[in-house]
C-alpha positions in Angstrom: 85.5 -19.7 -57.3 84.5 -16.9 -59.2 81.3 -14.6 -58.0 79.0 -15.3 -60.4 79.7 -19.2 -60.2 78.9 -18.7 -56.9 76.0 -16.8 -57.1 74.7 -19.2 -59.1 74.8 -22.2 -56.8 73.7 -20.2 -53.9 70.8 -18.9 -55.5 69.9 -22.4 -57.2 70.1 -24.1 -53.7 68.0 -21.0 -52.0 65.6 -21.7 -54.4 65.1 -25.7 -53.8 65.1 -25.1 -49.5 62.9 -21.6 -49.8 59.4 -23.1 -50.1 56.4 -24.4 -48.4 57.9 -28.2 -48.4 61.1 -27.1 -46.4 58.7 -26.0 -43.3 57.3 -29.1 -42.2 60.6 -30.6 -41.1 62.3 -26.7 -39.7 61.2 -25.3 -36.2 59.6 -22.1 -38.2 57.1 -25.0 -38.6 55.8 -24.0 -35.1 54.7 -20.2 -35.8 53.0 -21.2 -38.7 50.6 -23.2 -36.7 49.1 -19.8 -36.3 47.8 -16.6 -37.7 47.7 -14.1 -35.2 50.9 -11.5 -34.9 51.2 -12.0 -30.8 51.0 -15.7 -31.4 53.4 -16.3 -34.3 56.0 -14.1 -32.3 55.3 -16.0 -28.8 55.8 -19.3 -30.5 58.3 -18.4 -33.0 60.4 -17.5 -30.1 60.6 -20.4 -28.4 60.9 -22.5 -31.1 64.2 -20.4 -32.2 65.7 -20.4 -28.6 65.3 -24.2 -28.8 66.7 -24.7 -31.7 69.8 -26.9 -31.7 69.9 -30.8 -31.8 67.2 -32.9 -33.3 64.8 -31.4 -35.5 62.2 -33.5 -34.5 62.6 -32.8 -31.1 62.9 -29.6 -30.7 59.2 -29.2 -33.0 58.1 -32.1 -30.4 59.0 -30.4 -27.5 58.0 -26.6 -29.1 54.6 -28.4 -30.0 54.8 -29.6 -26.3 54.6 -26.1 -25.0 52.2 -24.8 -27.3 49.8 -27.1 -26.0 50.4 -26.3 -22.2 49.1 -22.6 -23.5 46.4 -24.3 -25.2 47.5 -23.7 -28.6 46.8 -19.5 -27.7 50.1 -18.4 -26.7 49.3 -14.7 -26.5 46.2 -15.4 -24.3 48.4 -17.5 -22.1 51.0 -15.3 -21.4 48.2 -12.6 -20.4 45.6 -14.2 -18.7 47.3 -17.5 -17.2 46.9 -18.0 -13.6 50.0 -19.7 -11.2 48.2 -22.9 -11.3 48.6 -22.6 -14.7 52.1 -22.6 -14.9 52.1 -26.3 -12.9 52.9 -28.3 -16.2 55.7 -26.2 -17.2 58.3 -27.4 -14.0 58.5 -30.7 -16.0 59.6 -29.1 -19.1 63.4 -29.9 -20.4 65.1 -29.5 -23.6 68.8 -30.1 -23.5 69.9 -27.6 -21.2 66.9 -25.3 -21.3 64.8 -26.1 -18.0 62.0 -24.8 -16.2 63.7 -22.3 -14.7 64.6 -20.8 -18.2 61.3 -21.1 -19.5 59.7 -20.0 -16.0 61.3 -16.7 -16.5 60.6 -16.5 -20.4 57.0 -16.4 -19.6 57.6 -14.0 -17.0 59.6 -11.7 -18.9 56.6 -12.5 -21.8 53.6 -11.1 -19.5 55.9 -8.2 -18.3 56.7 -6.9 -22.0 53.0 -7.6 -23.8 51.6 -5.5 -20.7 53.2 -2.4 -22.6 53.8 -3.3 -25.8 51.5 -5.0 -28.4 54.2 -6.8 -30.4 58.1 -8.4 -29.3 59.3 -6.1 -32.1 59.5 -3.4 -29.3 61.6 -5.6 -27.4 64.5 -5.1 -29.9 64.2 -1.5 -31.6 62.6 0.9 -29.0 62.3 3.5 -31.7 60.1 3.8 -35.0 62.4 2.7 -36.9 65.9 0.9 -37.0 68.8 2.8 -39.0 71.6 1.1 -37.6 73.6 -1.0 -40.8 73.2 -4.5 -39.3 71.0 -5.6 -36.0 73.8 -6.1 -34.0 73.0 -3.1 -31.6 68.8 -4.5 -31.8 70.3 -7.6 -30.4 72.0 -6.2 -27.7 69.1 -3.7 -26.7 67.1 -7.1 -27.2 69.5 -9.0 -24.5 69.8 -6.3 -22.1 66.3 -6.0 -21.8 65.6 -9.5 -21.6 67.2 -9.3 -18.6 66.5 -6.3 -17.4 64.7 -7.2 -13.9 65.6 -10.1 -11.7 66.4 -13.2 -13.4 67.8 -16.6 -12.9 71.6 -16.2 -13.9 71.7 -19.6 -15.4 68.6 -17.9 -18.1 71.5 -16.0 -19.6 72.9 -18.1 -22.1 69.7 -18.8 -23.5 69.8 -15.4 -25.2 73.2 -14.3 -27.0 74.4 -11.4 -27.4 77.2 -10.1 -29.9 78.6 -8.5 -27.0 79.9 -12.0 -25.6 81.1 -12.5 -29.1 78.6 -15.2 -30.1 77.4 -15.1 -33.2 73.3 -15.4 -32.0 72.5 -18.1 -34.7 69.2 -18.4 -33.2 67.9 -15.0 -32.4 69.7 -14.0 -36.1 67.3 -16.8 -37.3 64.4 -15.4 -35.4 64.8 -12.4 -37.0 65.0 -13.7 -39.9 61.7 -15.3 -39.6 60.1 -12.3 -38.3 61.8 -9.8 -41.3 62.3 -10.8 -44.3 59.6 -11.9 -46.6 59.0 -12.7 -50.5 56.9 -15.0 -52.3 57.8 -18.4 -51.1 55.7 -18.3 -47.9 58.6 -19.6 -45.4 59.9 -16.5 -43.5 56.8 -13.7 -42.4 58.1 -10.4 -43.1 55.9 -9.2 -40.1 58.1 -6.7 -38.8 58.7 -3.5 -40.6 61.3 -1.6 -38.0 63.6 -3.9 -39.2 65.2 -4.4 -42.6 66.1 -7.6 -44.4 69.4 -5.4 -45.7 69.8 -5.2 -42.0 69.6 -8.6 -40.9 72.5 -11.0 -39.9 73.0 -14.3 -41.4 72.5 -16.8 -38.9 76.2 -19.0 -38.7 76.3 -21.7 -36.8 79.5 -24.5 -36.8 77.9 -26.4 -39.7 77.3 -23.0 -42.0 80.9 -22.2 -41.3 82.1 -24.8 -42.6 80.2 -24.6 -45.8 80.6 -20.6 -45.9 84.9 -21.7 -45.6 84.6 -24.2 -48.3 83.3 -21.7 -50.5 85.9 -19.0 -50.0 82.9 -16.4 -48.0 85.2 -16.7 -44.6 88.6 -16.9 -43.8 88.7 -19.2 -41.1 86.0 -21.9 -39.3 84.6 -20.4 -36.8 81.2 -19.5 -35.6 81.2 -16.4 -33.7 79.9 -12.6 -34.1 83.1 -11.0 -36.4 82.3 -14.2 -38.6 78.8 -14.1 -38.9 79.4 -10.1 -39.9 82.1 -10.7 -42.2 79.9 -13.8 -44.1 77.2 -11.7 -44.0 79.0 -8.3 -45.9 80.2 -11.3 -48.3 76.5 -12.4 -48.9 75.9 -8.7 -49.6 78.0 -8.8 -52.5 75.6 -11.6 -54.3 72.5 -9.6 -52.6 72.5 -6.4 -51.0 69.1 -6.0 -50.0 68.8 -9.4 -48.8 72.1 -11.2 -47.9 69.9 -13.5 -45.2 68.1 -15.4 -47.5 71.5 -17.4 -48.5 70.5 -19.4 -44.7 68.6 -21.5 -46.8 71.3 -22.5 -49.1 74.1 -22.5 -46.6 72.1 -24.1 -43.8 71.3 -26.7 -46.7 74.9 -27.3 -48.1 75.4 -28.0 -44.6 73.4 -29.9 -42.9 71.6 -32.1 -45.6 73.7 -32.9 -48.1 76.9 -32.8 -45.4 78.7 -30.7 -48.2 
């Protein structure tokens, strides 16, 4: 398939999935439930970390945890008290337990203590010049875990150093990142680049991106999400990440 073919169906499925009506039935429906910077990153977060199975579970189950913080995340994770906390050893969503979420609240408090957004928690410095986020994620992951922690917590938050190709922290970022006119993603965080970002490649994008000639072989992990994403670069430098939508489309609605 010629580039400009290409192109042209990527772009003309980016533009039916990137606006307002895709957001109602995605997790990033979660963060939008609020306005504040703290809050939108808090919920955003957990909404991307659960994100894999049912779509309407996982925004149950995020919409769950919202309201055991009172639909104020931020003021939660500041001011909340142990008896506070009494819901949460309930909570279960596939393999993410209370013992995972336990600790993301903890490491939650620790960081907005010192910091007043999670954008600190992967670029430590004013700015990020690296030529993809691949060393933000790592300084993200290593940091996560920093203190104590429940080793089973681990494989909650990838890390391009295991070889995974972090499909849902690169689609946290995403959210957080980039931004344009259609109102989906935020564009909150300006350390970051979109030029920068990673496309997010799970095993249904793969298949689409092979179908389409962007990667040599099937396979979701962190050399494949780098190579789909210097071939999405070719169709848009400045923001190969937006071709999620179409990919993430292709793929998982209309089972291309």
């Amino acid at each position: 398939m010629q580039i400009t073919q290409l192109q042209s169906i990527l772009d003309e499925k980016v533009a039916h999935y990137n606006q307002p009506g895709f957001i109602d039935k995605d997790p990033i429906v979660i963060p939008h439930s609020f306005s504040r910077l703290q809050d939108i990153e808090i919920s955003g977060l957990f909404a991307a970390v659960l994100a894999w199975g049912n779509r309407t579970t996982i925004i149950n189950n995020c919409r769950k945890l919202m309201g055991w913080m009172d639909n104020a995340p931020y003021d939660f994770i500041l001011n909340h008290k142990d008896i506070d906390l009494k819901p949460f050893v309930h909570f279960t969503h596939r393999t993410f337990n209370a013992t995972d979420l336990l600790y993301f609240i903890e490491f939650l408090t620790r960081h907005y203590q010192q910091y007043p957004s999670l954008e600190d928690a992967f670029v430590s410095a004013a700015t990020y010049k690296e030529d993809t986020v691949e060393q933000a994620l790592i300084h993200f992951h290593d940091y996560f875990f920093a203190e104590e922690h429940p080793q089973r917590t681990q494989k909650h938050i990838a890390t391009p150093q295991r070889k995974s190709a972090c499909k849902r922290i690169n689609m946290y970022l995403r959210w957080m990142v980039r931004k344009d006119n259609a109102g989906v993603d935020f564009g909150l965080w300006k350390k970051i680049y979109p030029r920068q970002l990673v496309c997010p490649l799970d095993v249904h994008v793969a298949r689409v991106a092979h179908r389409l000639g962007l990667l040599d072989q099937n396979k979701a992990n962190w050399q494949s999400a780098l190579h789909l994403t210097y071939q999405l670069r070719l169709l848009n430098r400045e923001d190969p990440a937006i071709y999620d939508y179409a990919l993430f489309g292709l793929g998982m609605a209309e089972r291309f």
